[in-house]
matplotlib code that plots the C-alpha trace (Angstrom):
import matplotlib.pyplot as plt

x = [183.5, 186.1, 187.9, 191.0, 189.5, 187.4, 191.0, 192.3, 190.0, 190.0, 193.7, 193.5, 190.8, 193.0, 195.7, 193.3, 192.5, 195.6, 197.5, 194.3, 194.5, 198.7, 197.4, 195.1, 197.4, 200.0, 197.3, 196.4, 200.4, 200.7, 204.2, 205.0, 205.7, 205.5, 206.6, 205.1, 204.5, 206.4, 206.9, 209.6, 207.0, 204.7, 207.0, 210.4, 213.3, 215.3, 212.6, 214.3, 218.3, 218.1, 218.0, 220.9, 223.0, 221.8, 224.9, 223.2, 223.0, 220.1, 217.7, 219.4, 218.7, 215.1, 214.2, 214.8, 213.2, 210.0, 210.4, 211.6, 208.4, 205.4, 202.9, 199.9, 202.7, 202.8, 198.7, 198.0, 200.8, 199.4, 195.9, 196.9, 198.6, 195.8, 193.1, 195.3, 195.7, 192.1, 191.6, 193.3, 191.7, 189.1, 185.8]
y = [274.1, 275.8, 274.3, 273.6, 272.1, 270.0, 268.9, 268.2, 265.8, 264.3, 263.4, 262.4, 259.8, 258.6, 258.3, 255.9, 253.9, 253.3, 252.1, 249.8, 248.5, 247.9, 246.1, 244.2, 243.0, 241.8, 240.1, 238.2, 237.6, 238.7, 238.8, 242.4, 242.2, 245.1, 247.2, 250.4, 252.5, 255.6, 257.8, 256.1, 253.2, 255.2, 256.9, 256.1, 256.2, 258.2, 260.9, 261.7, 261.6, 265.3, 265.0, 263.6, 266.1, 269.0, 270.4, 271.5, 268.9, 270.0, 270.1, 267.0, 265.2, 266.4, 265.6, 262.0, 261.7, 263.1, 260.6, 258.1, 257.9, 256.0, 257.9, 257.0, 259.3, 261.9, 262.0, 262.0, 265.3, 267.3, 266.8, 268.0, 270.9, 271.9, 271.7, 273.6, 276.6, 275.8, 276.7, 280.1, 281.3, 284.0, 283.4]
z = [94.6, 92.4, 89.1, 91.2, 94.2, 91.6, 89.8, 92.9, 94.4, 90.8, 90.7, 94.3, 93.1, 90.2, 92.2, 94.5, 91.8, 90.4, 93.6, 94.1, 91.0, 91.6, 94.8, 93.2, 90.5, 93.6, 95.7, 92.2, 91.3, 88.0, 88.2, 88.2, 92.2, 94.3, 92.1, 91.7, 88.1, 87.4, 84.6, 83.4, 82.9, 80.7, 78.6, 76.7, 79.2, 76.9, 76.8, 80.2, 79.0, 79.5, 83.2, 83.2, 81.1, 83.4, 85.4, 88.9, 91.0, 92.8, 90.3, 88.7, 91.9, 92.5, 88.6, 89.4, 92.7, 90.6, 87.2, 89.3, 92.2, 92.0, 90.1, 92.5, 94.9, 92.4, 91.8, 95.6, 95.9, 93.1, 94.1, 97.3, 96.3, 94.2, 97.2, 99.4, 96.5, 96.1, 99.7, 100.1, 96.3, 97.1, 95.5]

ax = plt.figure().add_subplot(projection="3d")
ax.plot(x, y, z, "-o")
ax.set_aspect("equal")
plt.show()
């Protein structure tokens, strides 16, 4: 197995444990609900201001949607990203 495909399957088992831990925590009502941690949870919130002084909407938009989803989302997507490039990388 490559370094990518190895990466990959890591972040897609981190990703794992994190949303199992989030249902965990609901099943045992800690209070935190269903909601689900983002990056905005793990850093300052006005560490991402400069998203929203950028002038193309597009990007402006798409910035959010990342910061903003649940970072078990996040984990699973780049883990899959990296097996697929992992894939089509001659050895």
């Amino acid at each position: 197995m490559s370094k990518g495909a190895i990466s990959g399957l890591l972040l897609i088992v981190v990703g794992g444990v994190i949303l199992l831990f989030q249902q965990l925590g609901n099943l045992m009502g800690t209070g935190r609900g269903a909601e689900a941690l983002c990056l905005v949870d793990l850093f300052d919130p006005s560490a991402f201001d400069w998203i929203d002084s950028m002038t193309f909407l597009g990007i402006n938009n798409l910035l959010d949607t990342i910061v903003l989803a649940p970072l078990y989302m996040l984990l699973f997507f780049l883990g899959a990203v990296l097996l697929i490039i992992s894939g089509f990388k001659k050895n």
